[in-house]
N, C-alpha and C positions, 0 to 999 in steps of 0.2 A: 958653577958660578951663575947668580942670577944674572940675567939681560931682558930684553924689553922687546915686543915685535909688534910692528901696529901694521893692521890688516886694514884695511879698507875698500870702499867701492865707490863708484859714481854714482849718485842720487840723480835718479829719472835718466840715465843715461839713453833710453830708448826715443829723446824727446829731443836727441842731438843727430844731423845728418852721418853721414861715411865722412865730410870732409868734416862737422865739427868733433867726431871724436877721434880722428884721424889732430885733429891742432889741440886736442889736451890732451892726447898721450904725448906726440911731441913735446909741449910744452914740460911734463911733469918728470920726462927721459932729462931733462935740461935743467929742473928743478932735484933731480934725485943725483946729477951730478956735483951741484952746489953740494949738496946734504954729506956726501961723501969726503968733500973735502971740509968740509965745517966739521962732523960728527964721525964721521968714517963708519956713516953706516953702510950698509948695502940694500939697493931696493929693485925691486924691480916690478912691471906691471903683466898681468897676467887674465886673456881674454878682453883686451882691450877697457875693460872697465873696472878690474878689480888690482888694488897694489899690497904689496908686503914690505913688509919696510923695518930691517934688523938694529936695531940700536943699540950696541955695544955696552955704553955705559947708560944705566937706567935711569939718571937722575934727568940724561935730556930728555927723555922720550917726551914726555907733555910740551915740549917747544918743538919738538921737531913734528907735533903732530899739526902743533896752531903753525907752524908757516907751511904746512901742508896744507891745511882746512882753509889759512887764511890765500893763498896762491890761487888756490882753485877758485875761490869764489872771487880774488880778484879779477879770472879774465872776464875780459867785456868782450864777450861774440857777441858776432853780429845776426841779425834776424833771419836772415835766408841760411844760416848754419843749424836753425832749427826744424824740428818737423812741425806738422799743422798742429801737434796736441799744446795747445795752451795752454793747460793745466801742468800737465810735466814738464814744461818748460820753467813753468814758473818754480817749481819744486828743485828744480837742478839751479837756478838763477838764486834762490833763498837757502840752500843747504847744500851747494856745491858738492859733497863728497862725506861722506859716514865714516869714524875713524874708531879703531877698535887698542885699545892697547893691553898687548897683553903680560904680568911681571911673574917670570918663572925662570924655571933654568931650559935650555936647548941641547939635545942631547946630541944631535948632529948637526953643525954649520961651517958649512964648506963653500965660501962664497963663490970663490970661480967655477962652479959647478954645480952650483945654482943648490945647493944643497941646504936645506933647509928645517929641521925637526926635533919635537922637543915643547914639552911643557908652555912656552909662552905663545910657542903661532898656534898652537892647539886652542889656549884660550883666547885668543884674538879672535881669529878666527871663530873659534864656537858663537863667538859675543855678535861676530859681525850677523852669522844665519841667526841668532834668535831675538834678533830682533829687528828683523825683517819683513816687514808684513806686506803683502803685495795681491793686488786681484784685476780684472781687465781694465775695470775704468779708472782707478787710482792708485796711488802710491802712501798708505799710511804714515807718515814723520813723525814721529814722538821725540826721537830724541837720535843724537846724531854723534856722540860725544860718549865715548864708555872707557871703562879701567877694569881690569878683573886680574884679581890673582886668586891664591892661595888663601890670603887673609882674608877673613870676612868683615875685620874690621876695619881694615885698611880699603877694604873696597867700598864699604859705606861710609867713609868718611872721603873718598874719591868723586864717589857718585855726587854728592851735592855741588863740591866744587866743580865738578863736570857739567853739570844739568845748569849752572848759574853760566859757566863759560858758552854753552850751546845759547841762553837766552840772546848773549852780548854778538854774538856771532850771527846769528839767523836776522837782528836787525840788521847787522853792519849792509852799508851797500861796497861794490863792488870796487871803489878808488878808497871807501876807508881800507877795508884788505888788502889795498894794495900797501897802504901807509904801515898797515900792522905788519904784513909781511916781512917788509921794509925794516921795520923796527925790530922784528923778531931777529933778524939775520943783523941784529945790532949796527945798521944804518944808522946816524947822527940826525935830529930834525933838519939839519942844514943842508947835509948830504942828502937827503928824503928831497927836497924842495929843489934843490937841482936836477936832481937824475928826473924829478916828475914835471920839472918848469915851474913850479907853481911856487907862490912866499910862502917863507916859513910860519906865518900867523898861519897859514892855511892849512897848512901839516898840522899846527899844534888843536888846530879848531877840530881836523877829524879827529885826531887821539882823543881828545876828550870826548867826542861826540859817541867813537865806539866804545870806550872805558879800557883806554889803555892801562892805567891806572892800575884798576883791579887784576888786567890781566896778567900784569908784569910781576903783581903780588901773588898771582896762584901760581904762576913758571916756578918764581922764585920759594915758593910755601912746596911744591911737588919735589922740586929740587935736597932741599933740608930734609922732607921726608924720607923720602927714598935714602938718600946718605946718609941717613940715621939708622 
């Protein structure tokens, strides 16, 4: 049976203290518990900076990846939870986290036992190392946002809607992800505007501002895909 597995890592994670990535593994154990009861996947993080994330049925995997992508870059750390490199900070602060997904079948998955193998963490996984480029002074970002299967033309016709959603993502600042987050985990604008204190003009002023809009139509466009 095909299923979906999105691998990922922390962007610039070496630009974060022991206590900041000590409060976003925390935070993403808390975030992966949601996902379980929403999608009943299974996730877990591995070396402090890198997760895998089993998604069951394939059509959610691209929303389970954007309230990943989007979570992480909504936390707002604070300045002393970073190290002196500026640079890498900014790179973790602008791309929170690189998300790989991969559509294949799993030949072993045993989740309380953390068992995990099989065609799609294979390709996630592969997608996350090759396209990692890293050297002492920086961190090269091209792109943050991948899909890989089987098909070649399912993958290039991925890739674009991927590379357009990394564009809308890398401006977003860090309270619009929170909204999108919010939204992804299908939060009501009203409900959004209370849990954050703020009017609901205010909620709908960030959705527009990130391109909720377009986002909700690539969920929804991956979704029909995949089920087809």
């Amino acid at each position: 049976m095909l299923t979906t597995v999105i691998s990922g890592d922390i962007v610039a994670s070496t630009s974060l203290s022991d206590d900041g990535r000590l409060i976003v593994a925390d935070n993403l154990i808390e975030l992966f518990a949601k996902l379980k009861d929403e999608f009943n996947t299974f996730s877990r993080i591995i070396k402090g900076d890198y997760i895998e994330c089993v998604v069951p049925e394939p059509q959610n995997a691209l929303k389970v990846a954007l309230i990943i992508k989007s979570f992480v870059k909504s936390l707002s750390l604070n300045p002393e939870l970073f190290t002196k490199n500026n640079k890498r900070a900014k790179n973790f602060i602008t791309h929170g986290i690189r998300l790989a997904i991969g559509y294949g079948t799993l030949s072993r998955f045993i989740a309380e036992k953390g068992i995990v193998d099989g065609e799609a963490i294979y390709l996630s996984g592969r997608t996350i190392s090759e396209f990692t480029s890293y050297n002492k002074e920086r961190i090269v970002i091209k792109q943050t946002l991948y899909f890989a299967s089987a098909n070649d033309e399912l993958n290039e016709e991925m890739e674009v809607i991927f590379s357009l959603l990394d564009v809308l993502f890398s401006k977003a600042t860090a309270r619009q992800c929170e909204v999108l987050y919010l939204k992804l985990m299908n939060y009501s604008e009203n409900q959004i505007a209370e849990k954050l204190k703020i009017a609901q003009s205010v909620v709908n002023q960030h959705s527009t501002s990130v391109g909720w809009n377009a986002i909700e139509r690539a969920v929804i466009y991956f979704n029909d895909i995949i089920k087809s």
